[in-house]
C-alpha positions as CSV (number, residue, x, y, z in Angstrom):
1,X,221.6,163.8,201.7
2,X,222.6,161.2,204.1
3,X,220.3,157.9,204.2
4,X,218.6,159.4,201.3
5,X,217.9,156.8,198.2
6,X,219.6,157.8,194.9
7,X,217.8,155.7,193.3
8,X,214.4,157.6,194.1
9,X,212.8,159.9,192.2
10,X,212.9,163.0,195.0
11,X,217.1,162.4,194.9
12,X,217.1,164.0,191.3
13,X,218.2,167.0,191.0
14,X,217.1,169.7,189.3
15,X,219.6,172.6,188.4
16,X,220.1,176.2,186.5
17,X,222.5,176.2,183.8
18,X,222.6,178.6,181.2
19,X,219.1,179.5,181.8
20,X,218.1,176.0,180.7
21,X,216.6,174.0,183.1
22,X,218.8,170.6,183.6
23,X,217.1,167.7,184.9
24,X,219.3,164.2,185.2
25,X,216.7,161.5,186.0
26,X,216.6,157.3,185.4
27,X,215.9,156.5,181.6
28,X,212.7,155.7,180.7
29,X,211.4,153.5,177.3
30,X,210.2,157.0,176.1
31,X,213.9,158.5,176.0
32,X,215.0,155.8,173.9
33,X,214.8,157.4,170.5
34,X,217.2,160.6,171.3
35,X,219.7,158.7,173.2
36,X,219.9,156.6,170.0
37,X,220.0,159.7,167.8
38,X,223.0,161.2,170.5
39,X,224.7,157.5,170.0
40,X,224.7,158.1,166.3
41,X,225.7,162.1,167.0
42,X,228.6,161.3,168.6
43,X,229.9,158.4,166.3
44,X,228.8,155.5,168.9
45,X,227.2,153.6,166.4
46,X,226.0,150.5,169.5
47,X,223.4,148.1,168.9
48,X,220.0,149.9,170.1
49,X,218.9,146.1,171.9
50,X,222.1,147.5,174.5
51,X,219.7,151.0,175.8
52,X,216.7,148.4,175.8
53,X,219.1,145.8,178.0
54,X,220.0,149.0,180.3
55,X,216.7,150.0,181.0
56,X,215.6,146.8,181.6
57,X,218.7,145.9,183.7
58,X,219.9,148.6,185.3
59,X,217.3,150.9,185.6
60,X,219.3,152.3,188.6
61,X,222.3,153.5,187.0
62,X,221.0,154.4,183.4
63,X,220.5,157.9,183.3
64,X,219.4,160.6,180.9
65,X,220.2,164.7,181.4
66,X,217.3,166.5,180.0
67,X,217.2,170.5,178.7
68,X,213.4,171.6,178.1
69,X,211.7,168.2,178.1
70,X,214.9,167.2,175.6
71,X,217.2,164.2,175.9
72,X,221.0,166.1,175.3
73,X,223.0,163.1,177.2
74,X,223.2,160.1,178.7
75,X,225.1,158.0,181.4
76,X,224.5,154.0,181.0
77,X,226.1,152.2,183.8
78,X,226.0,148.9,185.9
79,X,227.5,147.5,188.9
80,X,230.3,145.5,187.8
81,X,231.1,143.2,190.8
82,X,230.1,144.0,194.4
83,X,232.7,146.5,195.2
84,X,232.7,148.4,191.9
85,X,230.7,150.1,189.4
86,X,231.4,150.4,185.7
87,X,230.7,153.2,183.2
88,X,229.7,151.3,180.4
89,X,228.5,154.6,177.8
90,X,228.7,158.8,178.4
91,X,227.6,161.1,175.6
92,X,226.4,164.4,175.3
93,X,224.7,166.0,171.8
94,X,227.7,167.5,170.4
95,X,225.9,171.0,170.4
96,X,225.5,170.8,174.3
97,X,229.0,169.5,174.8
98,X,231.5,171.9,177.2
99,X,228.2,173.2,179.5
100,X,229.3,170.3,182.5
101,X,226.4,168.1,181.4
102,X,228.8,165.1,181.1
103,X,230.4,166.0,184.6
104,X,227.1,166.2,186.2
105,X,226.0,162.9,184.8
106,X,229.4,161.4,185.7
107,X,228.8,163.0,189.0
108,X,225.3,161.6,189.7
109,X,226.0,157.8,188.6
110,X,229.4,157.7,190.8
111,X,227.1,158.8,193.8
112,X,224.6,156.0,192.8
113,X,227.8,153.3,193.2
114,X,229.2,154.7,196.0
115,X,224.9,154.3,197.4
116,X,225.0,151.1,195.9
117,X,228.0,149.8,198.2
118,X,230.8,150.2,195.5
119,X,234.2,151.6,196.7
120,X,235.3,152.2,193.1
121,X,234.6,153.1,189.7
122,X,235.7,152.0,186.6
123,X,235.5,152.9,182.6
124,X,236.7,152.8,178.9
125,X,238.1,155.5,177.0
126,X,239.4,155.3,173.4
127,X,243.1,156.6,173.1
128,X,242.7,158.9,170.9
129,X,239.4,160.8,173.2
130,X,241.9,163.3,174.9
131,X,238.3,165.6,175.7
132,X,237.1,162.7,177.4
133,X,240.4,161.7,179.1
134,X,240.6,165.2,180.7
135,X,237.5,165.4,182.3
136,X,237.5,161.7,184.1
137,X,241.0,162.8,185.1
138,X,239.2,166.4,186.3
139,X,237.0,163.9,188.3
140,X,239.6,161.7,189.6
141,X,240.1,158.8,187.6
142,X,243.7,157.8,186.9
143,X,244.7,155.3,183.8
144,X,245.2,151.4,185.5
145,X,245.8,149.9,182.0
146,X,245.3,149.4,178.3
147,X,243.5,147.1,176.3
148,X,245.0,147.3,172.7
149,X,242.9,146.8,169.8
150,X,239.8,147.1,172.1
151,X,237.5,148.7,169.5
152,X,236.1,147.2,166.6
153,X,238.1,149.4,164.4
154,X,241.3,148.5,166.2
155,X,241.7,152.0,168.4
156,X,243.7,151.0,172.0
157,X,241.2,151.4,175.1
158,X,242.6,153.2,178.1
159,X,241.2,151.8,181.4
160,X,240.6,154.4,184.1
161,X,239.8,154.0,188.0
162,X,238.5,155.9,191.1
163,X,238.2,155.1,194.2
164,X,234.5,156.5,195.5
């Protein structure tokens, strides 16, 4: 896929899983209702203005994984400074969880950065998300830090890097 633009809409990739069809694509106004629904699913609970500033902002690097025409995840994500991109919010419906939909949105939006000129990744991760934890160490982030009391209900963040 050298030279090729991740961005565009031939880049997407469409693959078999389960015998679901699995479409990860660029999030569009009309996705905005189930990724709310999954935020809620999955105990996210963020202001629904943040998918609209997303869309509008990073239309790039907000993405949506699809099962039969269905929103069951999303990846929102932005490039942080010049050399890195930041995972801002990954969630999966919780009855599509452990089917690699996560991995293959993580795995999409890292190759957008690494397009996008970045050389590194970063993201959040409460302390208490082991599931979470183990699959951005499957994919090669390692903890760089802690930010205690980072949530709003006082949980300690753990801060995780890769280099792209």
């Amino acid at each position: 896929m050298r030279g090729e633009d991740p961005t565009h809409r031939s880049f997407w990739e469409i693959a078999r899983l389960e015998q679901n069809t699995l479409l990860i694509r660029r999030l569009e106004p009309s996705d905005l209702k189930e990724a709310l629904e999954i935020d809620q699913d999955v105990f996210g609970g963020y202001d629904p203005t943040i998918f609209a500033t997303f869309y509008e902002s990073h239309s790039n690097t907000s993405l949506v994984a699809l099962m039969n025409g269905k929103v069951v995840g999303f990846i929102l994500g932005f490039k942080h400074t010049f050399l890195e991109g930041r995972i801002f919010w990954l969630a999966v419906k919780p009855a599509y969880q452990n089917r690699g939909i996560a991995t293959r949105l993580l795995s999409y939006i890292l190759n957008i950065f690494k397009h996008m000129g970045a050389v590194s990744a970063t993201l959040e991760v409460r302390a208490s998300n082991k599931i979470a934890q183990s699959l951005y160490s499957s994919m090669g982030f390692q903890m760089t830090g802690i930010f205690p009391n980072y949530y709003t209900n006082g949980e300690m963040a753990i801060i995780m890097k890769k280099r792209l």
